[in-house]
C-alpha positions in Angstrom: -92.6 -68.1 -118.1 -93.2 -70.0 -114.5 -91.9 -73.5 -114.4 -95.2 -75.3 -112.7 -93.2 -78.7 -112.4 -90.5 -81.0 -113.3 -90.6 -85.0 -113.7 -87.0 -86.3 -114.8 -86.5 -89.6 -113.2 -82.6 -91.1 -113.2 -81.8 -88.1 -115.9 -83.4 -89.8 -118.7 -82.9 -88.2 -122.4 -85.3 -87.5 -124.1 -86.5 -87.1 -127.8 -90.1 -85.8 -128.7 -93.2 -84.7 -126.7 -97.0 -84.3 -127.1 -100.2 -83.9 -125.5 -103.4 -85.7 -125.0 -106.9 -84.7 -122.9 -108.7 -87.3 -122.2 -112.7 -87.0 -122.1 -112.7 -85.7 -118.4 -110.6 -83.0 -119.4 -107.0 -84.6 -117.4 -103.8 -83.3 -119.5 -101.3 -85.6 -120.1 -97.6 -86.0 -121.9 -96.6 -88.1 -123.8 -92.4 -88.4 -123.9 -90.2 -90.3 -125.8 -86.9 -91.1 -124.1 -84.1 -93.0 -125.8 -85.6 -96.5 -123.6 -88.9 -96.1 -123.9 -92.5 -93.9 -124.3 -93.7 -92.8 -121.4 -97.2 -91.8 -120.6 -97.2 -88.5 -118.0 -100.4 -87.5 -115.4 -99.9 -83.3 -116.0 -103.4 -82.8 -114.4 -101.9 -81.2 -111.5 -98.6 -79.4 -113.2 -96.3 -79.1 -110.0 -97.1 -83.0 -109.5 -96.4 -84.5 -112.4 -96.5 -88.6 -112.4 -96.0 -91.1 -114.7 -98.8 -93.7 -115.2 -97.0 -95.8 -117.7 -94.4 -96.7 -119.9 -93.4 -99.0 -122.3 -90.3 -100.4 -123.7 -89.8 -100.1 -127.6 -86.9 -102.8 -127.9 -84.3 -100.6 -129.4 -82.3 -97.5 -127.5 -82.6 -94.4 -130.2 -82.0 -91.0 -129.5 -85.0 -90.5 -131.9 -89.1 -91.0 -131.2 -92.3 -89.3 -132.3 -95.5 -89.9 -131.1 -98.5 -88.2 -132.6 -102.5 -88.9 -131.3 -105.6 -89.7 -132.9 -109.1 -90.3 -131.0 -107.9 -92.5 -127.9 -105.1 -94.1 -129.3 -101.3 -92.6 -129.4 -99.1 -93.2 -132.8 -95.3 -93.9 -131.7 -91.9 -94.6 -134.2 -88.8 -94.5 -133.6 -85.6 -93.4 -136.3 -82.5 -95.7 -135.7 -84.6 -98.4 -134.6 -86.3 -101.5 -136.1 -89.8 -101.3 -133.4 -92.0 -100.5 -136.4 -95.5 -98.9 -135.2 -96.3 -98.9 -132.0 -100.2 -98.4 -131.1 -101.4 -97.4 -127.8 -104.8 -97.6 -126.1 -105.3 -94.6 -123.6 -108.9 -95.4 -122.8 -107.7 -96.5 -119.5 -106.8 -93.2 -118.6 -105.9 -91.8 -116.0 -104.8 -95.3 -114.3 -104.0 -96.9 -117.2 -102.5 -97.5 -120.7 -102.2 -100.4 -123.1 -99.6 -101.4 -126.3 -102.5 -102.9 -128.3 -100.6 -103.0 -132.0 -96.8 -103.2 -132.4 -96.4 -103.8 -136.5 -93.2 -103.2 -138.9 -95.4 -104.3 -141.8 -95.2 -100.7 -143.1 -91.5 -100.0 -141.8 -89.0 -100.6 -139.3 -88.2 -97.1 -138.6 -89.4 -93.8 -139.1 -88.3 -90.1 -138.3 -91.2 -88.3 -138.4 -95.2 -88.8 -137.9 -97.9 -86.8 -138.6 -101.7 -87.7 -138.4 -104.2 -85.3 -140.3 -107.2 -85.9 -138.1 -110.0 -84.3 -140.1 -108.7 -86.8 -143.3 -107.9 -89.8 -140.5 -104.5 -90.5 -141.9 -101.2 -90.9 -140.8 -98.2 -89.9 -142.4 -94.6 -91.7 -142.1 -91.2 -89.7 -143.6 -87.8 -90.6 -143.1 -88.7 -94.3 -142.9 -86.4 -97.4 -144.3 -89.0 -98.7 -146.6 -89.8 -95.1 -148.2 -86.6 -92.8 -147.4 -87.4 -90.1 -150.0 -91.2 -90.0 -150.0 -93.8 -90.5 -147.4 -95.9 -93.8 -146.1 -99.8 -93.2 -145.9 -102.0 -95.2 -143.7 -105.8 -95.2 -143.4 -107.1 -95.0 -139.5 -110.6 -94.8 -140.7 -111.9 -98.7 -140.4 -109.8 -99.7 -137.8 -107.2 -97.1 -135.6 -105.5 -100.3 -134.3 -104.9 -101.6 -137.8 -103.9 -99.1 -139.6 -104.2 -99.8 -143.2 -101.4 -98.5 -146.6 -103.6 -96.2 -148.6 -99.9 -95.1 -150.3 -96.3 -95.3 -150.0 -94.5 -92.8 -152.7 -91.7 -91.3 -153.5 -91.6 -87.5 -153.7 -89.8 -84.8 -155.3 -88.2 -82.6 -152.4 -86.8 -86.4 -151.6 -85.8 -87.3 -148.2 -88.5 -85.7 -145.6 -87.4 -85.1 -141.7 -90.5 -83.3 -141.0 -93.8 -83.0 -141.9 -97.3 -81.7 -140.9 -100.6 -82.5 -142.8 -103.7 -80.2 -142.7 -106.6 -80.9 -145.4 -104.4 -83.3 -147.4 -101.9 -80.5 -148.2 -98.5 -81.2 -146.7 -96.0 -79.2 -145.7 -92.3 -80.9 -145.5 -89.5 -80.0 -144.3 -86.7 -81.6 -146.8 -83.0 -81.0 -144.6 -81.0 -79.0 -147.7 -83.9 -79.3 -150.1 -86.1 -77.2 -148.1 -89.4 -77.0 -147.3 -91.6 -78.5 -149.8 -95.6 -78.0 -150.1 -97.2 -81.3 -151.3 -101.2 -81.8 -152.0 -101.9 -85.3 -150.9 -105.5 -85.6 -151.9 -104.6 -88.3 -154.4 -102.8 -90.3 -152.3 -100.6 -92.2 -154.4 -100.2 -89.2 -156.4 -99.4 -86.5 -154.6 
């Protein structure tokens, strides 16, 4: 492995990762630090640069941000910020906090969207701790709507990733746990 590049302004910590392409084919991160998400130009990999960033309100050592379409999906564990919901249509010179909502939770762990299903998955939240929080992207990404929250059997999730409604959870001591989500409030 060749390191390409390094952007770590003021030694920042940081909690979670992922990537987004926009349409013209420009690679960008997406890094949660314990201040803020931050919104990375990796285009040209020994030059990375940051286009934005945004404040969540609370300092955590714990953020996830997951994609769907042009919008980014961030939570935070520790916190109280609730959703955040970004537009990266701008990209690359810009993005936009668009929806910031706790009407599903304050905090959450873990995110995972299942794309093909357009639904995204909240574990480890403070409104569902054991069991899992699923919104409906399909309408409206910006306005996510509760298709379920429910409790589940392998109890409190940390992890979880969703591919043709079948989840796959990682429980801390439980284990990992296999859930079919096609029912939502049933799983």
């Amino acid at each position: 492995m060749t390191l390409l590049g390094n952007w770590d302004p003021s030694g920042l910590s940081y909690s979670d990762i992922w990537g987004y392409v926009d349409c013209a084919g420009n690679e960008y991160a997406i890094i949660g630090s314990r201040e803020k998400v931050h919104f990375i130009d990796i285009s040209n990999p020994s030059s990375p640069t940051e286009i934005d960033n945004f404040a969540g309100g609370d300092n955590t050592t714990w953020r996830d941000i997951k994609t769907y379409g042009k919008y980014a999906y961030s939570v935070c564990d520790a916190c109280s910020e609730g959703l955040m919901i970004f537009d990266l249509s701008g990209l690359p010179n810009s993005v936009s906090l668009v929806t910031q909502t706790s009407a599903f939770f304050g905090r959450s762990h873990d995110i995972y969207i299942d794309e093909q299903h357009c639904r995204l998955y909240a574990v480890g939240t403070n409104t569902q701790g054991n069991g899992v929080i699923i919104l409906d992207l399909t309408v409206d990404p910006t306005n996510p709507t509760l298709m379920a929250s429910t409790s589940l059997a392998g109890g409190y999730n940390h992890d979880i990733h969703v591919v043709n409604h079948i989840g796959y959870s990682f429980s801390g001591n439980n284990g990992l746990w296999v859930y079919d989500f096609t029912t939502p409030n049933s799983p």
